[in-house]
C-alpha positions in Angstrom: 186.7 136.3 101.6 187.8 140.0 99.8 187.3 142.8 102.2 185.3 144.6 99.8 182.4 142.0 100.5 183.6 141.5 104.2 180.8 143.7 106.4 183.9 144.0 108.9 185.5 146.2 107.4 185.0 150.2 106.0 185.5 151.2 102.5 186.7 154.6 101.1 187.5 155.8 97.9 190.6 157.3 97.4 192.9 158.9 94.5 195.3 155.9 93.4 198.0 158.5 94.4 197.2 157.7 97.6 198.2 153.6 97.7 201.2 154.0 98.6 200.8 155.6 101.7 198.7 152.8 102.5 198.8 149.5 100.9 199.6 146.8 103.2 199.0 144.2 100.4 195.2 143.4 100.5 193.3 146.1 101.9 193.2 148.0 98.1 190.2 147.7 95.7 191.6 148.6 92.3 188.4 150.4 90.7 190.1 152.3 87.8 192.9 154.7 86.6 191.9 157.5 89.2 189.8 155.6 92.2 190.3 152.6 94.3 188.7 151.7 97.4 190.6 151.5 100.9 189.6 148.7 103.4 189.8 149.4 106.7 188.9 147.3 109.8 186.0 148.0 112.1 188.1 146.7 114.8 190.7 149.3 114.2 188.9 152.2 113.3 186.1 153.6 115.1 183.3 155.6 113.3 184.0 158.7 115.1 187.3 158.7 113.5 185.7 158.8 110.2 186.0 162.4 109.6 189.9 162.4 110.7 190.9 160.1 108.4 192.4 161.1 104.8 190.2 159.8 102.2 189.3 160.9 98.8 185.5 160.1 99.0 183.3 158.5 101.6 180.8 156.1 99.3 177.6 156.7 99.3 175.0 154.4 100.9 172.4 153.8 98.4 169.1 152.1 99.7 165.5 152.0 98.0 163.9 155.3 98.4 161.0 154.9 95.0 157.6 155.3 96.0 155.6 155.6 92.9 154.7 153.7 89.6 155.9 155.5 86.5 152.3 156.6 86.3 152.4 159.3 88.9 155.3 160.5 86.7 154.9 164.5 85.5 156.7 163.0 82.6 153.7 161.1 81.5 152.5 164.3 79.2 155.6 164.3 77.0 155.6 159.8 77.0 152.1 160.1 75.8 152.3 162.5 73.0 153.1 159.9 69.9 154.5 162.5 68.0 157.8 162.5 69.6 158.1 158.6 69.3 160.3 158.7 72.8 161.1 154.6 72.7 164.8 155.0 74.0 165.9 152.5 71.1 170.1 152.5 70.8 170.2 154.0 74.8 172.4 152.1 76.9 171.4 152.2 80.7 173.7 151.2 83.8 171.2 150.2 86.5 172.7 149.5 90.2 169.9 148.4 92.3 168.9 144.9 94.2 169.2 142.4 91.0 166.9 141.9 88.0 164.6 139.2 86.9 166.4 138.3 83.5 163.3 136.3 82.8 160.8 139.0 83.0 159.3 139.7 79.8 159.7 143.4 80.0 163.0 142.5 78.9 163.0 140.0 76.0 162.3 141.3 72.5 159.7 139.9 70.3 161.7 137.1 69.6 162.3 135.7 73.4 165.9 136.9 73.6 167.0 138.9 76.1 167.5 142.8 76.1 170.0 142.9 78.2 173.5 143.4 77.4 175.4 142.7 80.8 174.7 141.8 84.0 177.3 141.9 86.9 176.1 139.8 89.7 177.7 141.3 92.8 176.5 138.9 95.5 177.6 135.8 93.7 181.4 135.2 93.7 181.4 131.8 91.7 182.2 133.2 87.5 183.9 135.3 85.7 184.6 139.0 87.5 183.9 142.1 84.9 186.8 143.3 83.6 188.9 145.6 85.7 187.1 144.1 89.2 187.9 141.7 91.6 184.3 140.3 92.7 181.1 139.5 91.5 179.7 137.8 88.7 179.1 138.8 84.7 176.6 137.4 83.3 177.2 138.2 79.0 174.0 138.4 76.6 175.1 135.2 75.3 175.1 133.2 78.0 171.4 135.1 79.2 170.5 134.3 76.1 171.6 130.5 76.1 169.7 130.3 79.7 166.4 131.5 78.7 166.4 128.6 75.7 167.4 126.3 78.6 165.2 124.1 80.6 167.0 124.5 83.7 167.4 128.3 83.4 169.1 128.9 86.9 171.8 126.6 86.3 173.4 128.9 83.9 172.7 132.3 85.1 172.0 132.0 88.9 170.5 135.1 89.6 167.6 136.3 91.1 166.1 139.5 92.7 164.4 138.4 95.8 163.7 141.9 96.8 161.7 143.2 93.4 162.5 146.5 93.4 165.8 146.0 91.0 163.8 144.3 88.6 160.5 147.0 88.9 163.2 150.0 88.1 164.4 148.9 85.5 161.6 148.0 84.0 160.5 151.4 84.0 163.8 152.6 82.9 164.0 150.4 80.0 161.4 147.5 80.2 159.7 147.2 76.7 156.6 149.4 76.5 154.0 146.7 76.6 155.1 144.6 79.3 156.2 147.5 82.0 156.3 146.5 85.9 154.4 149.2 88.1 156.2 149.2 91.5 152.9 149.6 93.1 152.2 146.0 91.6 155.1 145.0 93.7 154.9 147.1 96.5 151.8 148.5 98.6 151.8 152.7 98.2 151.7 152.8 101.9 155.9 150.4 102.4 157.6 152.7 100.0 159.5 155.9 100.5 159.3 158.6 98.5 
């Protein structure tokens, strides 16, 4: 298993300038030209030590913290004025959140194909990594596309978000205007976090 999916060990970011100094041959995450991650062992490190230890970065723990549909939004006054036609059409958007339901309508066009351009299933260590990484999945628009005409959808792209709130985001971020998922469909106002 790669220590950068191993929950035994820490990971910091650090300049590449740095490997060197402590590459011992599989404890480095290449990330790109500038950044790559360090893997140290729990067993060796303790947390305390944390703040004596020379690192670039510590990464930030990211963890679902939305607490309201996009209707609460102040934004909603500048969305609903149709003069300004906002629809977001030639915007690419990098989403890192708990997976996304490919399947969803809010993200097929008219014609059933999918509007998604990439998607890079970290959790699932059986395909093709991104380019540049070492783990994880890609899924292209292609094969998305080749799975939705499928009958056995899964089999081709295996991904799922069992949690929701990937799919919900995203949906509000770039779901197609008719068919946009309200995360208090998903989740009850009173679970979430603002």
């Amino acid at each position: 298993m790669q220590k950068i999916l191993d929950e035994n060990y820490y990971d910091f970011i650090i300049d590449n300038s740095m490997i060197p100094r402590y590459n011992t041959g599989d404890n480095i995450t290449l990330l790109n030209d500038a950044h790559s991650l360090l893997h140290v062992s729990r067993s060796v490190m303790d947390v305390c030590d944390i703040g004596r230890t020379p690192y670039y970065a510590f990464p930030s723990i990211y963890t679902l913290a939305s607490s309201a549909s996009d209707e609460i939004s102040a934004n909603k006054t500048v969305e609903n004025n149709t003069v300004y036609n906002l629809l977001g059409q030639c915007t690419l958007v990098g989403i890192v959140d708990t997976g996304i339901d490919y399947q969803h309508p809010a993200f097929r066009n008219a014609d059933g194909s999918t509007r998604i351009v990439s998607l890079w299933d970290q959790t699932d260590q059986s395909g093709v990594s991104p380019k540049d990484f070492t783990f994880g999945t890609e899924y292209s628009k292609q094969q998305i596309n080749a799975a939705l005409l499928s009958n056995d959808t899964m089999s081709l792209v295996p991904t799922v978000d069992t949690n929701g709130h990937g799919t919900a985001i995203a949906s509000i971020i770039s779901g197609s205007i008719d068919t946009k998922i309200h995360l208090v469909e998903l989740f009850p106002i009173a679970n979430l976090l603002w």
